[in-house]
N, C-alpha and C positions, 0 to 999 in steps of 0.2 A: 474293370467292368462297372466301379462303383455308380450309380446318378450322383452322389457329392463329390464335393471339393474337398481335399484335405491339406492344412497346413502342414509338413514337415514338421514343426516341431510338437504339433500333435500325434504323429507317428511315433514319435520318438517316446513320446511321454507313455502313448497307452500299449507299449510291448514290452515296456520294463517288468521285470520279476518286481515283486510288492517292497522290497525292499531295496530296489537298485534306487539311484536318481540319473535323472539326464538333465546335463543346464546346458541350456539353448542362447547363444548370442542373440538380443529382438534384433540388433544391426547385421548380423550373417546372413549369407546366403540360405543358409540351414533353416533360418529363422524364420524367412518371409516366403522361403519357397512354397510353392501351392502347388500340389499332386492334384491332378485333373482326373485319373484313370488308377486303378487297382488293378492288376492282373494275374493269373500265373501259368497266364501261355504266351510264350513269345511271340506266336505269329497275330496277337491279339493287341500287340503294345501298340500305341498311339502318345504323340509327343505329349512330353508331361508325363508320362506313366510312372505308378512304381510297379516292379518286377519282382514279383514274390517268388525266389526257387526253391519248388519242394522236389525232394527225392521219391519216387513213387518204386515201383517194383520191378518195373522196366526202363525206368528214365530219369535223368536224374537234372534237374533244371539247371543244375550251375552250368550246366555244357551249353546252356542258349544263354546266358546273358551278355555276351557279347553280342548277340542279334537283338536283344533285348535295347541293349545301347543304341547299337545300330538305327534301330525302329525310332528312336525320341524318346527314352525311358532318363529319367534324370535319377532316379534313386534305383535300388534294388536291397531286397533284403536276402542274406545270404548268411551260409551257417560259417559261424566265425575261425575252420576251421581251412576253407576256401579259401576262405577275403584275403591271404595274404599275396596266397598266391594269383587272382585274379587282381590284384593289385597293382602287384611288380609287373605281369602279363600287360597290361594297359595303362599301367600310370593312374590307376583311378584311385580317389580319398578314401578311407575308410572310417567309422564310426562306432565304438560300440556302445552298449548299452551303460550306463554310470558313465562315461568318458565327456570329457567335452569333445564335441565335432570341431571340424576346422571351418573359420575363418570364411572360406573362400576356397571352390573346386573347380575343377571343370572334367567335362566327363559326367563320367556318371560316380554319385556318393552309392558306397557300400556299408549298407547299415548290419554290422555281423551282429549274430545272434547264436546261440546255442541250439536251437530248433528253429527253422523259417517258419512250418506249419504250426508249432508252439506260440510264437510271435506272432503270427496273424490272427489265431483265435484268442488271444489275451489281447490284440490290440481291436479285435470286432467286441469283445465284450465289455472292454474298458468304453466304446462307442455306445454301447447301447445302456448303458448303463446314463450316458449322459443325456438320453431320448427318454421320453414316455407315455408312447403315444396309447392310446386308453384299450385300445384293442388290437392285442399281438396274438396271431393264429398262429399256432403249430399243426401242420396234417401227416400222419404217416398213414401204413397200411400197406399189403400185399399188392396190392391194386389198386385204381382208381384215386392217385395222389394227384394228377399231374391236371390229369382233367375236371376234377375239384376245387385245386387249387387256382384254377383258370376262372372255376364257376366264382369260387369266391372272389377271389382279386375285381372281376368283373363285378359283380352285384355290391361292394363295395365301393368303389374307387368312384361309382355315379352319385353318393352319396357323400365323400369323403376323401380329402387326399393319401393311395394307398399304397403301400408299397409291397410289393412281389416277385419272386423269386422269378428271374428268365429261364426259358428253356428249362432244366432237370437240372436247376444249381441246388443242389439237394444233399451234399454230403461235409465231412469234416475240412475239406480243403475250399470249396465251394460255397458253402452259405454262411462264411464269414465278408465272403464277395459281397455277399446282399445285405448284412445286415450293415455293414459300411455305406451302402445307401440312404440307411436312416437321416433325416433331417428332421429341422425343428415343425417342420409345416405337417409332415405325416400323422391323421390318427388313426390310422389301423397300419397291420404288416401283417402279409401272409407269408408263411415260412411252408415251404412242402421239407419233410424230414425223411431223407433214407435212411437205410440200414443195409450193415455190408457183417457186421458180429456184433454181441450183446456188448452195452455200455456205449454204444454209437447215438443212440437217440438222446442217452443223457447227457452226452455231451453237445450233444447242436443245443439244447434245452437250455443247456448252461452259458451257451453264448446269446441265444436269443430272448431267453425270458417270458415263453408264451403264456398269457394266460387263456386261453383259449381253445383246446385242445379236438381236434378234430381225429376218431379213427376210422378208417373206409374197410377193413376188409382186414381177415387173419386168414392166409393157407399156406401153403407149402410153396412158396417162390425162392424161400431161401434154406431150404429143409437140407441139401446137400453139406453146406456149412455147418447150420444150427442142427442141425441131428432129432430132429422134433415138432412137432406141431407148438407142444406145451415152451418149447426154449423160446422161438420164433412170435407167440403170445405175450412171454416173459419180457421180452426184446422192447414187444411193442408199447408193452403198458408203461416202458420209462417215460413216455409224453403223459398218460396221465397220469402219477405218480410227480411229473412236473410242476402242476398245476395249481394253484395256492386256492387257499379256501373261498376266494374272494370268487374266483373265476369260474367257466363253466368247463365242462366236460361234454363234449357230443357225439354221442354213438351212432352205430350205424343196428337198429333195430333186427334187420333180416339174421344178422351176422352172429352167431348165442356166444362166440367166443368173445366179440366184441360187446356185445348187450352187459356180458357177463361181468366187466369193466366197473359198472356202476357201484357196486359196492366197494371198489378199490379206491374209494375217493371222496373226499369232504366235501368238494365244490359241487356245485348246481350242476343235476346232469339232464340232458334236453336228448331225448331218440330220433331218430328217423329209418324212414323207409314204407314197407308195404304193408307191416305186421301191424293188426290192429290197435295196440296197444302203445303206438308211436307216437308222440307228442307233433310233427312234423310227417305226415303221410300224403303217399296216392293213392289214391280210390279208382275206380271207375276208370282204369286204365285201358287204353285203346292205341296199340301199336298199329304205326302204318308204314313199316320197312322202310325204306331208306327216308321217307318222309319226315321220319321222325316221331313222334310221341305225343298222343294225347291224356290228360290225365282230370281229375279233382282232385285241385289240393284240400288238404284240413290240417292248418293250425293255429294257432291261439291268434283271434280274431280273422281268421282268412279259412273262408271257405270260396273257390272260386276253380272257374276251367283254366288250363295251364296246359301251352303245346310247347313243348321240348323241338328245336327242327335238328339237333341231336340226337341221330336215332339210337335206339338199345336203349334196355331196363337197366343196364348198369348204368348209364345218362342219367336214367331219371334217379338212382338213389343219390348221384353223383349231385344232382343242382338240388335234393331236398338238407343233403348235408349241408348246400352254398345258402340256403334259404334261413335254414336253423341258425346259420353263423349272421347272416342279414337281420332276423329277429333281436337275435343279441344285441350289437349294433345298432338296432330302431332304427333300421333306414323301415324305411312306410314302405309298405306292401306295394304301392303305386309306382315307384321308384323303382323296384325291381320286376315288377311286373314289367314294365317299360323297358327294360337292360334286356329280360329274359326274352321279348319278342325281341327285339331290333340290335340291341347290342352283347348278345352272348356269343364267347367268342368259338372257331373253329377251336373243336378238340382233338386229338392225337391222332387218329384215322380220319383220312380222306377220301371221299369217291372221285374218281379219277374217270375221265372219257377212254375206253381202250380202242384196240383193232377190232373192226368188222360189228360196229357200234356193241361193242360189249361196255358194261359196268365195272368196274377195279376197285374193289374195295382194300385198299393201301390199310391194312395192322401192321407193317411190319415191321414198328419201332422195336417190340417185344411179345413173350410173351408166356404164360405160367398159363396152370389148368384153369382158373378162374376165368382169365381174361379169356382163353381159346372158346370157354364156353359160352362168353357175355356175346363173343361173337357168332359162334355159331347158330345161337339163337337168333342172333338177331337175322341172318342170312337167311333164315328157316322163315323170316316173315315177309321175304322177297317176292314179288310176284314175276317170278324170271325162272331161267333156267339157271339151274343154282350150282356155282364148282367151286370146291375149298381145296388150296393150296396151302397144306400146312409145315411146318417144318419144325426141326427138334424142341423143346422145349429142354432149359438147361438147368443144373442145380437143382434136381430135384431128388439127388440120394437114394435113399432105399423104396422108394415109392415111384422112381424112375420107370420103369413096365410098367405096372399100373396104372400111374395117371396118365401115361400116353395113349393105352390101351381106353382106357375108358373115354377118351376123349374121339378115339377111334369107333367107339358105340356109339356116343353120339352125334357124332357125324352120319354114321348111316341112316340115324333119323330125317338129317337135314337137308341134306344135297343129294345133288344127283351124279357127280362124277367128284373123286376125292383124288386128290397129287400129292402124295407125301412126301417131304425131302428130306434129308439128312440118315444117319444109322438110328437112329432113334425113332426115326417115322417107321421106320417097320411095324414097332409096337402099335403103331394109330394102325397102319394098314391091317396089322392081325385084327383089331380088336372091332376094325369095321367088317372083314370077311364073316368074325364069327355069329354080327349081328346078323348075318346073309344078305350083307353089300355086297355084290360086286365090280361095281365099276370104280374101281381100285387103280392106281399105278403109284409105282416106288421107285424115287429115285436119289441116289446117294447126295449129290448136290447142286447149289443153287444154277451152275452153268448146265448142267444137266437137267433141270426141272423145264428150262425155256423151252426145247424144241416139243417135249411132250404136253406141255400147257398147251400149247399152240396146235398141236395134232388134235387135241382133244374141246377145247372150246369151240360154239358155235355160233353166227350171228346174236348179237341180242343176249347172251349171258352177261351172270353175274357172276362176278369170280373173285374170293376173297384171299388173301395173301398173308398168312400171319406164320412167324415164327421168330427164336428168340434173336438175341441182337446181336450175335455170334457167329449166326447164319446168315448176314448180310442179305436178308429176301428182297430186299429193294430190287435188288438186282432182277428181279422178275417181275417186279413192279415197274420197271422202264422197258420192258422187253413188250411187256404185255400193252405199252401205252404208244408205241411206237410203230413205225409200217415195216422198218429197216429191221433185218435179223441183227443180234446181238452174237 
C-alpha cells in the first residue's frame, strides 16, 4: 500500500537485526529490483508487490502467498521457518538475512526472517529514520482519531506536501504500511495511533518518531481488556511520554484526564476545546443539526466566525485539535480557513437518502459510550422526527450495564422512538424505560432489527444507526436506503 518505491536491496538492508549484514550484487536482480507496492493482504497485491506474511490469531499469511505470487508480487517476506518449505512447494529462491541472495530468480524471492511483523517494523524504522520531515503528528485517543486525523492531514497538506495514514492503518502491523510512504518531498506526516494493550502506542512511536503529539479523548472503549480507566490513561500517555522536549504536546482541554497530561511533559503544551482556559477555543457556539456548526474561534492571533458543515460538537473539538496542529505548522490562518470551507474532507458518518424520504444517519463504523453520546446529541438537534437505532457496544468490562444503561437515559432525552439490537441493547432499553421512555423495541439482531425499523419509521424521519463493528449495523443501513426488503 506503500505511495514510494523501494529498491530491494533497501529491504534487505533496513530488516537486518543491528548486527547482521546483507551484501547485495549492484548487477543482481536482487539489486536493481524496485518494489512498487508494500502489502500484507493478498487480495491487495498488485504486480511488483512485496508480500509481508504475518501470523495473526485467526490466520495465518503464509497460507496466501502463493496467491500473493499469483497476483504479481515479486518478493515476500516470510518467517524463515516456512521459506523452506514454500520453496521446495514452488521452486522459488530464498534469502536470508546476513546471506548473500542469488544471482538471478524467477518466481517469487523469499526473504526469510525470524519475525515477518519484527522485519517490517525494523525495516519502517530504519525508513524513517532516513526522512525528516519537520512535522511528524502522532494522534491517539478513545475516540475521535480518525476524524482528526482527516481534519489534520486536510489543513496540512494545502499548505505542505503531507503524508497520512488511509483508512484506520493505525496499528502494529499497519502503520509500518504508512510510514514506508515517507519520501524526501514530505514535511509533515500524520500518524493516527491505536491501542489494542499497554506498550502498543510506544511502539508505533518508536517506529514513527512523532514530535507532535496530539490526544482526543480518554474513556472506557478499551476497559474490557485494560481493566481500568487509569491503565487505558496509562496506555495513552505513551505518545506523550514520546515526545522530545523540542516538540509540542496537544491536548484536548474538555477532557481532565487528558488536560491532566500536561504536567507529564517537557515539551510545549498547546489546549483546545470549549473550556475557557484553552489556548485553541470555540465560543459562541451555534449548532444547526445536520447543517453542521457554527462557532467563534479564539486563538493566538485568530479571532474569527468558523462554520464546521461537519455536524456534532465532537466535530468541532475534532478540527480545533486540526487547527492547534495547523498553528504549529504556521500554515496562515487564511489557508486553512479556505481548506475548512471548501476542502474538509467527509468524516466517518454519512447522511444517507432513505425510504419514504427519511434521513439515515450511517455511525455504524463503531462504537463506545462517548461516540454513542457525540451522536445522540447531535440527533437531539434535529428538526425531524427523531429514531435511534442502537446496538451493542463492545469491550467494556465491568462497566458493561452501566454504560449501556446510561446511554439508554440519554436516549430518552433525545428521540422519539429507540431500536435496540443485540443482548447488550437490553441494557439501553432498561435504562430508557426507567427514564419513562416508552417507545422502546428490542431486538437480538442486526437481520432482525430491519423489519421492526421499517414498521416503525415514518415519512420524513431521522434515523440514526450506530453500534459496535461486531454488530455489522450496515446491514440496516442498506435495508433502510433501499425500497427492496432485505
Amino acid at each position: 500500500m506503500a505511495i514510494n518505491t523501494h529498491p530491494l536491496a533497501d529491504i534487505l538492508t533496513g530488516i537486518q537485526v543491528p548486527t547482521a549484514a546483507v551484501f547485495i550484487d549492484p548487477d543482481a536482480r536482487s539489486g536493481t529490483t524496485i518494489i512498487t507496492q508494500v502489502t500484507i493482504d493478498s487480495r491487495l497485491v498488485e504486480p511488483g508487490a512485496l508480500y509481508v506474511a504475518l501470523v495473526g490469531m485467526t490466520v495465518d499469511g503464509h497460507d496466501y502467498v502463493a496467491a500473493a505470487a499469483a497476483a504479481g508480487a515479486i518478493a515476500a517476506i516470510v518467517s524463515h521457518i516456512k521459506a523452506p518449505e514454500l520453496a521446495r512447494a514452488y521452486g522459488w529462491s530464498v534469502v536470508s538475512v546476513g546471506a548473500q541472495p542469488p544471482a538471478q530468480w524467477d518466481g517469487l524471492l523469499l526473504i526469510a526472517v525470524p519475525d515477518p511483523l519484527a522485519a517490517l517494523q525494523r525495516w519502517a524504522t530504519w525508513h524513517r529514520h532516513r526522512y525528516h520531515p519537520p512535522f511528524v503528528v502522532g494522534i491517539t485517543g478513545s475516540v475521535g482519531k480518525t476524524s482528526t486525523k482527516e481534519f489534520i492531514g486536510a489543513l496540512l497538506d494545502d499548505a505542505m506536501p503531507t503524508l497520512k495514514n488511509p483508512r484506520s492503518y493505525n496499528s502494529e502491523s499497519t502503520l509500518p504500511l504508512v510510514v514506508l510512504g515517507l519520501t524526501p518531498t514530505h514535511r509533515a506526516a500524520v500518524f493516527e495511533m491505536g491501542m489494542y494493550y499497554a506498550g502498543d502506542i510506544a511502539t508505533l512511536c518508536a517506529i514513527a518518531h512523532p514530535n507532535i503529539a496530539v490526544i482526543t479523548a480518554v474513556g472506557p472503549s478499551h476497559l474490557e481488556r485494560m481493566g481500568s480507566i487509569e491503565a487505558i490513561a496509562e496506555a495513552k500517555a505513551e505518545l506523550v511520554h514520546a515526545i522530545p522536549a523540542t516538540g509540542v504536546v496537544i491536548l484536548n482541554a474538555d477532557d481532565p484526564i487528558v488536560a491532566g497530561y500536561a504536567t507529564r511533559t517537557t515539551a510545549r503544551v498547546l489546549t483546545y476545546g470549549t473550556a475557557q482556559h484553552a489556548d485553541v477555543r470555540a465560543i459562541e457556539i451555534e449548532q444547526r443539526g445536520l447543517a453542521g456548526t457554527q462557532f467563534r474561534l479564539i486563538a493566538p492571533g485568530i479571532d474569527d466566525r468558523v462554520h464546521l458543515g461537519a455536524p456534532g460538537m465532537h466535530q468541532v473539538r475534532n478540527l480545533l485539535a486540526a487547527i492547534a496542529v495547523g498553528l504549529v505548522a504556521q500554515v496562515p490562518w487564511h489557508t486553512m480557513r479556505d481548506t475548512i470551507a471548501h476542502r474538509l474532507p467527509t468524516v466517518r458518518f454519512v447522511v444517507l437518502d432513505g425510504i419514504e424520504d427519511t434521513q439515515i444517519i450511517d455511525d455504524s463504523y463503531n462504537a463506545a459510550p462517548t461516540s454513542v453520546r457525540a451522536a445522540l446529541e447531535l440527533l437531539a438537534t434535529v428538526q425531524r422526527r427523531r429514531v435511534a437505532v442502537l446496538g451493542d457496544m463492545r469491550e467494556l468490562g465491568h462497566i458493561e450495564e452501566a454504560a449501556h444503561r446510561e446511554v439508554g437515559t440519554l436516549a430518552a432525552q433525545c428521540v422519539d422512538v429507540l431500536v435496540t439490537v443485540g443482548e447488550r441493547g437490553r441494557y439501553i432499553a432498561a435504562g430508557a424505560r426507567e427514564a419513562g421512555f416508552a417507545a422502546v423495541y428490542e431486538v437480538q439482531g442486526t437481520e432482525a432489527a430491519v423489519p421492526v425499523v421499517r414498521s416503525v419509521i415514518a415519512p420524513g424521519d431521522c434515523v440514526l444507526v450506530k453500534g459496535s463493528r461486531a454488530m455489522a449495523m450496515e446491514a440496516i443501513v442498506s435495508a433502510l436506503c433501499t425500497q427492496t426488503t432485505k
